[in-house]
C-alpha positions as MATLAB code, in Angstrom:
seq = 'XXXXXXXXXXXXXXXXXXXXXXXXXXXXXXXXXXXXXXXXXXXXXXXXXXXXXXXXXXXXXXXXXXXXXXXXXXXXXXXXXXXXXXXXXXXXXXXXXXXXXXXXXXXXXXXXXXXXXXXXXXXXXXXXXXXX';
ca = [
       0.000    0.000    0.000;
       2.778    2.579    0.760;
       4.061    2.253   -3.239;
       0.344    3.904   -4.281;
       0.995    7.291   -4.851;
      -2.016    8.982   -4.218;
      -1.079   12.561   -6.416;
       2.026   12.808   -9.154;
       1.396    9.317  -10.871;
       2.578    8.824  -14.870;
      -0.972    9.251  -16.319;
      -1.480   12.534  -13.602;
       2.086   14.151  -14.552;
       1.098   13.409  -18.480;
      -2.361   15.241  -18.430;
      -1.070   17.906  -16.504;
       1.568   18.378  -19.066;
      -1.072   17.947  -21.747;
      -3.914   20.311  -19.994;
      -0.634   22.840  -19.820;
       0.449   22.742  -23.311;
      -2.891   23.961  -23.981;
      -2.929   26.981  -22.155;
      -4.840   25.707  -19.040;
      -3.739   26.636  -15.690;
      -5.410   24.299  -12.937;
      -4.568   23.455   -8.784;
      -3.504   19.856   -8.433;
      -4.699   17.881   -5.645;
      -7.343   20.987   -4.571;
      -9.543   20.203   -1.609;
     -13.301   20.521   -2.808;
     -15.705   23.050   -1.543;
     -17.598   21.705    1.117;
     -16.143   18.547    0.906;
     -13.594   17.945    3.426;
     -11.421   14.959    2.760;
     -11.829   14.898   -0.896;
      -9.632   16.738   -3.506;
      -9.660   16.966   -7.195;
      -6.855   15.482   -9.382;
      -6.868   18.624  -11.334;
      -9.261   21.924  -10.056;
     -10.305   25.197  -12.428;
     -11.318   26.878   -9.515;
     -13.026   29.956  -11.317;
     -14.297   27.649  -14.161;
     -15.757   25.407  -11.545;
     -14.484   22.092  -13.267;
     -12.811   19.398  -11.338;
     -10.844   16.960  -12.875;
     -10.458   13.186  -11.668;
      -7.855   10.604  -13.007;
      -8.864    7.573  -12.142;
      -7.402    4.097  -11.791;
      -8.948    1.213  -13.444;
      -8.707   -1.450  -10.153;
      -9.002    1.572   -7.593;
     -12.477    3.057   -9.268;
     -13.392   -0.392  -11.017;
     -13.177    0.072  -14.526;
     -15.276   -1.873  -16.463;
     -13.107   -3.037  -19.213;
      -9.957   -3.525  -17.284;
     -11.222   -3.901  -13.044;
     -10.451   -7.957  -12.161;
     -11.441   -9.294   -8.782;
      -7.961  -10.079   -7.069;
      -7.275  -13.708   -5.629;
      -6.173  -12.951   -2.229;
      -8.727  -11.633    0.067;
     -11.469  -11.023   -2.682;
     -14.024   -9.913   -0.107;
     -11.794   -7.232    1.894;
     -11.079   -6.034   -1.529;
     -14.222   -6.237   -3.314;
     -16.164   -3.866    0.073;
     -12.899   -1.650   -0.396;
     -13.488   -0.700   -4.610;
     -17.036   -0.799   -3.830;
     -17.084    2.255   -1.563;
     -14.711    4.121   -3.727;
     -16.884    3.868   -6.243;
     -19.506    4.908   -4.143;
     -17.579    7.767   -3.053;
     -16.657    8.666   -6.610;
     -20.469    9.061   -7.525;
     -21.386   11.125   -3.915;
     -18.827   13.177   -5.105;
     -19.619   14.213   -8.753;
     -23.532   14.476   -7.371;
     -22.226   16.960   -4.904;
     -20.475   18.782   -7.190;
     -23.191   19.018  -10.034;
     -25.315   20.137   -7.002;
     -23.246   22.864   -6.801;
     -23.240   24.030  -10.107;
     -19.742   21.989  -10.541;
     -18.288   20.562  -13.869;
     -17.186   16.789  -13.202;
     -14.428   15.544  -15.655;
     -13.972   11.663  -14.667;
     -11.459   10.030  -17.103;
      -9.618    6.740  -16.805;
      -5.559    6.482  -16.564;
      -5.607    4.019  -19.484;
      -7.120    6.475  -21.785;
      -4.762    8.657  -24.263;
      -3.736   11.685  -22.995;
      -4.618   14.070  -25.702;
      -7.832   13.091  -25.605;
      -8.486   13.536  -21.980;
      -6.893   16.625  -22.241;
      -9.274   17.583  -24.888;
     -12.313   16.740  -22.803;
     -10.983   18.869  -19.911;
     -10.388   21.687  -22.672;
     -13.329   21.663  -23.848;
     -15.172   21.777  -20.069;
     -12.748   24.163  -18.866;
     -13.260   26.406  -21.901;
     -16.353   25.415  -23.372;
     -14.717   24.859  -27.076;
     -12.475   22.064  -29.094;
      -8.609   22.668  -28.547;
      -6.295   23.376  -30.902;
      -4.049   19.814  -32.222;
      -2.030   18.554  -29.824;
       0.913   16.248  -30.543;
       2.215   14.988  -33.842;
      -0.264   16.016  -36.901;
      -0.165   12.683  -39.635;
];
């Protein structure tokens, strides 16, 4: 458990680098308003759009989240009430007149970043990356 970075993973650092080549300036790992305990990945603070990265076997994503072996039932309550967490939380927001951005780490990068563009600024991006 102590090797699971909660903030600064590979797919985090690569949006934020994405998000940034774009122009976007964002708070990383921002508590949420009235939400103590919980934070947002990435947080447009004016725009009112949080941003969540989230693991496939930590938020049970349905094309890659497998049951583990060992200790299936300790595990399986665990992911449960993450994902139950994960859906208080975007209600909460939207409640609040919030923009929720929920993307998964195995998806590419530019087009995550694209979806967070296009919430955080309400239009398409520019190209990112290599044109073919």
């Amino acid at each position: 458990m102590l090797g699971n970075r909660s903030r600064d993973t590979a797919p985090e650092l690569a949006l934020r680098r994405a998000c940034h080549a774009l122009g976007l300036r964002y708070r990383v790992d921002h508590p949420l308003p009235g939400m103590p305990r919980r934070r947002g990945d990435l947080v447009f603070t004016r725009a009112r759009v949080a941003v969540f990265l989230d693991g496939c076997f930590w938020h049970r994503c349905p094309e890659h989240y497998r049951p583990p072996g060992t200790n299936p039932g300790f595990w399986d309550g665990k992911t449960a009430r993450t994902a139950a967490r994960d859906q208080d939380t975007d209600a909460r927001l939207a409640g609040a007149g919030w923009t929720v951005v929920r993307v998964w780490a195995h998806e590419p990068v530019d087009r995550c970043a694209a979806l967070v563009h296009r919430a955080v600024r309400g239009y398409d991006p520019p190209i990112i990356g290599p044109r073919s």
